[in-house]
PyMOL CGO cylinders between C-alpha atoms (Angstrom):
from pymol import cmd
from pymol.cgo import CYLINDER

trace = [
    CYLINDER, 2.67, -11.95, -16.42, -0.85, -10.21, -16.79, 0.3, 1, 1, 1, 1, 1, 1,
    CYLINDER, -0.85, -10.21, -16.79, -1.29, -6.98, -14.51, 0.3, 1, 1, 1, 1, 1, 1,
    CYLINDER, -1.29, -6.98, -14.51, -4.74, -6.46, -13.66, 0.3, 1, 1, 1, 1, 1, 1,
    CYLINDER, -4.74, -6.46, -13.66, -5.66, -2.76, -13.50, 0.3, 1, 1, 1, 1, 1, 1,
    CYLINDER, -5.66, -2.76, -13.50, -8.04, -1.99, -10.78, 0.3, 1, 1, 1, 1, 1, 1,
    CYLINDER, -8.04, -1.99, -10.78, -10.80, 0.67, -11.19, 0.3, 1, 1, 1, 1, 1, 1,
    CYLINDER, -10.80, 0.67, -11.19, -9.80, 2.88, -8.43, 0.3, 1, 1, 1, 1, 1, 1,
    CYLINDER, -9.80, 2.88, -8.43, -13.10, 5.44, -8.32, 0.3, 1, 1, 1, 1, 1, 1,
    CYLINDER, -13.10, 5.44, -8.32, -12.59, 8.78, -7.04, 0.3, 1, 1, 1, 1, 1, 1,
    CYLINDER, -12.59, 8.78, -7.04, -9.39, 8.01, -5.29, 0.3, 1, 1, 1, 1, 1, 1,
    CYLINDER, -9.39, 8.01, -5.29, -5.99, 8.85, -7.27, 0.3, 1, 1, 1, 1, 1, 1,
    CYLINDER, -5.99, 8.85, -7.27, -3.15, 7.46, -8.45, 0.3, 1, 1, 1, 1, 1, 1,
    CYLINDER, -3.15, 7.46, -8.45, 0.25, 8.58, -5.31, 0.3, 1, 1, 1, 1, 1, 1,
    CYLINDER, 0.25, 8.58, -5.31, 2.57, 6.55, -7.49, 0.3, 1, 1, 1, 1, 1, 1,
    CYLINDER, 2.57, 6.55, -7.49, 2.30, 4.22, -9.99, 0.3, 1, 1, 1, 1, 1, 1,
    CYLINDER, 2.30, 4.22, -9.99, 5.09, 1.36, -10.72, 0.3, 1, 1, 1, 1, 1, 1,
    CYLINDER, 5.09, 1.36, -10.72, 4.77, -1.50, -13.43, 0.3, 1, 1, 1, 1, 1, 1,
    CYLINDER, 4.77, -1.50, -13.43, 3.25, -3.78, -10.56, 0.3, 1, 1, 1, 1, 1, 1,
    CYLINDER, 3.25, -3.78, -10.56, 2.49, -2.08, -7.23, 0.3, 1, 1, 1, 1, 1, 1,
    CYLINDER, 2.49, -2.08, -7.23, 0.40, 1.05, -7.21, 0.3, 1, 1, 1, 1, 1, 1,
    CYLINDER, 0.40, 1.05, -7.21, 0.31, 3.93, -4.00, 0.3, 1, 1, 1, 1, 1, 1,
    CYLINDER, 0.31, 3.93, -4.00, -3.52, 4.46, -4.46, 0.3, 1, 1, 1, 1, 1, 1,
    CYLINDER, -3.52, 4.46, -4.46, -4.35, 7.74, -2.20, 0.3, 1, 1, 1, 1, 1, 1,
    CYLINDER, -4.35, 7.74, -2.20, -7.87, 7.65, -0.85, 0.3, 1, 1, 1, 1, 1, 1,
    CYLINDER, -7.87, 7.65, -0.85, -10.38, 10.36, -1.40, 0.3, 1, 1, 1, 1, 1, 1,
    CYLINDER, -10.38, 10.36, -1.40, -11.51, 12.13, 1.96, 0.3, 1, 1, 1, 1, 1, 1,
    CYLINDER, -11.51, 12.13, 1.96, -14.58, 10.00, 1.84, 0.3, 1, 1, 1, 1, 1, 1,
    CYLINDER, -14.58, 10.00, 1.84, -12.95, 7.37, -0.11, 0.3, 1, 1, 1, 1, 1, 1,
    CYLINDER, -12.95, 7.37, -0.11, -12.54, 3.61, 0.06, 0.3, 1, 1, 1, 1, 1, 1,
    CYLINDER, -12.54, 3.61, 0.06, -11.07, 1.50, -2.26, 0.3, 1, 1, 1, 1, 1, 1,
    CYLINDER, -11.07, 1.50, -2.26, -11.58, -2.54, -1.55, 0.3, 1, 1, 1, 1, 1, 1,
    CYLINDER, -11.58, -2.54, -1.55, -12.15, -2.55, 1.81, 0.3, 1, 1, 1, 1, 1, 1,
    CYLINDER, -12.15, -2.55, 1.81, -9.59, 0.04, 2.95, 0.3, 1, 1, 1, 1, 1, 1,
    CYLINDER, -9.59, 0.04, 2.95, -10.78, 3.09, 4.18, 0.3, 1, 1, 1, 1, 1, 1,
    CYLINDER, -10.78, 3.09, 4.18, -9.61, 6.63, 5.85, 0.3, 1, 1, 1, 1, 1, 1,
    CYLINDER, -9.61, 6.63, 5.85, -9.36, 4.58, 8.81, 0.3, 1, 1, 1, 1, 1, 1,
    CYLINDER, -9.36, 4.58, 8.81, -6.82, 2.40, 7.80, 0.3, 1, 1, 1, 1, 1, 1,
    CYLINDER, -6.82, 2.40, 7.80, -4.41, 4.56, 5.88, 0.3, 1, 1, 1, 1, 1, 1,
    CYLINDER, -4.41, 4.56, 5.88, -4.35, 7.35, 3.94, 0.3, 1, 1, 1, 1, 1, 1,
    CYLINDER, -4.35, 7.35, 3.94, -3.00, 5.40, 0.98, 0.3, 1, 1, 1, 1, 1, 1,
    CYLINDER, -3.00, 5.40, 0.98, -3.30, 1.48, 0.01, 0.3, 1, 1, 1, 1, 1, 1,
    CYLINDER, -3.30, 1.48, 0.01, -0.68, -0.10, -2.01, 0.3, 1, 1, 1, 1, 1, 1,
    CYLINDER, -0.68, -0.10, -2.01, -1.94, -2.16, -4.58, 0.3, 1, 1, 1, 1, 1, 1,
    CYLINDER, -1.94, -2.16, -4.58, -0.36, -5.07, -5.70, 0.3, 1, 1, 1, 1, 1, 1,
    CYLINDER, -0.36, -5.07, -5.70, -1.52, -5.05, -9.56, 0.3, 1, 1, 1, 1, 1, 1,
    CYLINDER, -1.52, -5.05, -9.56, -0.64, -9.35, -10.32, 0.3, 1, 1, 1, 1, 1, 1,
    CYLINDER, -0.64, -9.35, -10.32, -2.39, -10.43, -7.62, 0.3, 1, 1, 1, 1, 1, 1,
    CYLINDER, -2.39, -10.43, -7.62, -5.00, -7.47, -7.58, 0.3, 1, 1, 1, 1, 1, 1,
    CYLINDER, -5.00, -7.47, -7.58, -5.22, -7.06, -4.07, 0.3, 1, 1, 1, 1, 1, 1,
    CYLINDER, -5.22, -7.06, -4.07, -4.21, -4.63, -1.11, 0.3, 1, 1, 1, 1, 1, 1,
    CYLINDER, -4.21, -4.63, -1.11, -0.49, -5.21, 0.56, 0.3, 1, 1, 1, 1, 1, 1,
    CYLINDER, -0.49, -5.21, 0.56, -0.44, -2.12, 2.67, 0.3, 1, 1, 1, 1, 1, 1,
    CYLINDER, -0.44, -2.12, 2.67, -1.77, 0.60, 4.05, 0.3, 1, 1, 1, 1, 1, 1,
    CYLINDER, -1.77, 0.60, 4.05, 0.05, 3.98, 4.42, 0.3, 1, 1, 1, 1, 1, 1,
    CYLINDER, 0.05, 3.98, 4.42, -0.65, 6.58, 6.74, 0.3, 1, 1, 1, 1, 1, 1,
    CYLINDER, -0.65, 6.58, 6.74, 1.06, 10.53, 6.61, 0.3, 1, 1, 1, 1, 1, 1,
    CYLINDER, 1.06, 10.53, 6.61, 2.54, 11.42, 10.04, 0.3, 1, 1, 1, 1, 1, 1,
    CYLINDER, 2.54, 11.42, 10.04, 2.16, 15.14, 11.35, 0.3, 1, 1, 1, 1, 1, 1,
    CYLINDER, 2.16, 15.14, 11.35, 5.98, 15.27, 10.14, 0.3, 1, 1, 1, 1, 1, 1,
    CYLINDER, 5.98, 15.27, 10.14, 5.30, 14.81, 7.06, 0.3, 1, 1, 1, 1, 1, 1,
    CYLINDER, 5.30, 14.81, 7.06, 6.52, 10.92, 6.98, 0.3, 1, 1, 1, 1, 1, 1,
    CYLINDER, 6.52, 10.92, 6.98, 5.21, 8.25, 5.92, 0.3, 1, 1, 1, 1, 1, 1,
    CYLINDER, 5.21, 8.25, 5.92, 4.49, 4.81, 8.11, 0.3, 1, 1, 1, 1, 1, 1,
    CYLINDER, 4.49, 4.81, 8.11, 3.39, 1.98, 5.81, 0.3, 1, 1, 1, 1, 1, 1,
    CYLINDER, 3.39, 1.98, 5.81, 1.85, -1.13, 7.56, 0.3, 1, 1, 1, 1, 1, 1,
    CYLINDER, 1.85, -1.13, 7.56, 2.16, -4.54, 5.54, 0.3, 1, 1, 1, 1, 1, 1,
    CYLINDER, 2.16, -4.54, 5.54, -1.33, -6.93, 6.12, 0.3, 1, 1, 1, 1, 1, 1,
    CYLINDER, -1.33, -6.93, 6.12, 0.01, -9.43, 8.17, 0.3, 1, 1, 1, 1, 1, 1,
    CYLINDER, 0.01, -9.43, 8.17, -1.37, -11.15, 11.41, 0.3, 1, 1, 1, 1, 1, 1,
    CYLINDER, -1.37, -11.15, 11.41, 1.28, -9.41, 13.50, 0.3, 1, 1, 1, 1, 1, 1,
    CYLINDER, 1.28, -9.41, 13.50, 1.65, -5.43, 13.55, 0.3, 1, 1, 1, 1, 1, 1,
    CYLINDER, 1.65, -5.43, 13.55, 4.73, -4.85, 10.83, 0.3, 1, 1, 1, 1, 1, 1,
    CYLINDER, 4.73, -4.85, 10.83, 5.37, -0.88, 10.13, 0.3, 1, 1, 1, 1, 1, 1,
    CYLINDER, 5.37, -0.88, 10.13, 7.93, 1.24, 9.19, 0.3, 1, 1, 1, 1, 1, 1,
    CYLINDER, 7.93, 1.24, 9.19, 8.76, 4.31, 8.33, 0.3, 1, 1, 1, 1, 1, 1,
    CYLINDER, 8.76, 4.31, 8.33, 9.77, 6.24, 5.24, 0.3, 1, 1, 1, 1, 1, 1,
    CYLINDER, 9.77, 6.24, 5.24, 10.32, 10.10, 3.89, 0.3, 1, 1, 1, 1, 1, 1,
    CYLINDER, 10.32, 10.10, 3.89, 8.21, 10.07, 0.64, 0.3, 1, 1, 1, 1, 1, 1,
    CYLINDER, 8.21, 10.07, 0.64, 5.63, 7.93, -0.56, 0.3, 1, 1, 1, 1, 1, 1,
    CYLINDER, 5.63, 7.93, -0.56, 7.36, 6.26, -3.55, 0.3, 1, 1, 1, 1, 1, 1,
    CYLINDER, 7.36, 6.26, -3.55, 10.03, 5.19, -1.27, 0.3, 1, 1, 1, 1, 1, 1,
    CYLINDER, 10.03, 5.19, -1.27, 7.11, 3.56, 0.60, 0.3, 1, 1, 1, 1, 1, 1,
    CYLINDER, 7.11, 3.56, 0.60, 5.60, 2.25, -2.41, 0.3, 1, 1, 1, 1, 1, 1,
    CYLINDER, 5.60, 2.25, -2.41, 9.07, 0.85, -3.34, 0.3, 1, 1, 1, 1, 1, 1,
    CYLINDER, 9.07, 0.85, -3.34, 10.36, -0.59, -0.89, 0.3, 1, 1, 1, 1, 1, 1,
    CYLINDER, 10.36, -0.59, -0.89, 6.97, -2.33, 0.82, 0.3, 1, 1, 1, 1, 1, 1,
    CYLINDER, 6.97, -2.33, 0.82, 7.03, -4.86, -1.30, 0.3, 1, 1, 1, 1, 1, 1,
    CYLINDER, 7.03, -4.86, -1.30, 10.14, -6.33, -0.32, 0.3, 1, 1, 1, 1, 1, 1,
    CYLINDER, 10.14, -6.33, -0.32, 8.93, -5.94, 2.89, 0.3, 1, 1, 1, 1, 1, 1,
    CYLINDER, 8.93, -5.94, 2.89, 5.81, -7.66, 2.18, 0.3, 1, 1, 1, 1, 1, 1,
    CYLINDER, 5.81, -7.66, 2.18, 7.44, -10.46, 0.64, 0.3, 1, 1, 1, 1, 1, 1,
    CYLINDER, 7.44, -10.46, 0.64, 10.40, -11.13, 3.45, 0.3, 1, 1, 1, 1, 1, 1,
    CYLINDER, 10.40, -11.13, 3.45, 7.44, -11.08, 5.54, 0.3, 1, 1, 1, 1, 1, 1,
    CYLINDER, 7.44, -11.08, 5.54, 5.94, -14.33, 3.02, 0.3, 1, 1, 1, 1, 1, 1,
    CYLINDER, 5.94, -14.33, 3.02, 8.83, -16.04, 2.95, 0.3, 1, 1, 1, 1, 1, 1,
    CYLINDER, 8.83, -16.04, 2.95, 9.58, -16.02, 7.18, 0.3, 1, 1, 1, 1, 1, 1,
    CYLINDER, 9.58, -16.02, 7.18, 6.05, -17.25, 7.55, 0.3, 1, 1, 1, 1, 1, 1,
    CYLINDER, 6.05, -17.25, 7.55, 5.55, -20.07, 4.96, 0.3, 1, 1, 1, 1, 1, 1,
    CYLINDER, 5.55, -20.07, 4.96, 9.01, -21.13, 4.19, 0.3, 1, 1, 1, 1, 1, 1,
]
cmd.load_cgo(trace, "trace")
């Protein structure tokens, strides 16, 4: 499999797995068409070079990632590569209970 690598500007690099990146935006960044608004971090999924999820920092100092689905799918995690990990799965049980 061929990972694309995406150009991600002024934004940096939270975490960064084999296939799935935790992009953080810059305080007037955007990266596709995520921006502050949406999350504080997009995860990046590097095969199919697009945004999974957005992540957002909680007053706490947790993390709530939200998967791009049609219906509102969050949850909540205590560091950001735990986020970055385990969204994915998430992303993809979400797949599989729609289209299988």
């Amino acid at each position: 499999m061929k990972y694309a690598r995406p150009d991600i500007g002024n934004n940096t690099i939270a975490y960064k797995g084999r296939r799935y990146w935790a992009i953080e935006l810059a305080p007037d960044g955007k990266f596709d068409f995520v921006t502050k608004e949406l999350g504080d971090y997009v995860l990046w999924d590097c095969l199919y070079d697009r945004a999974i999820a957005t992540i957002i920092i909680q007053d706490d100092g947790s993390f709530i990632g939200t998967i791009m689905s049609h219906v509102p799918l969050s949850f909540e995690y205590g560091d950001i590569e735990l986020a970055a990990k385990d969204l994915p799965r998430e992303y993809d049980a979400y797949l599989k209970y729609v289209y299988d």
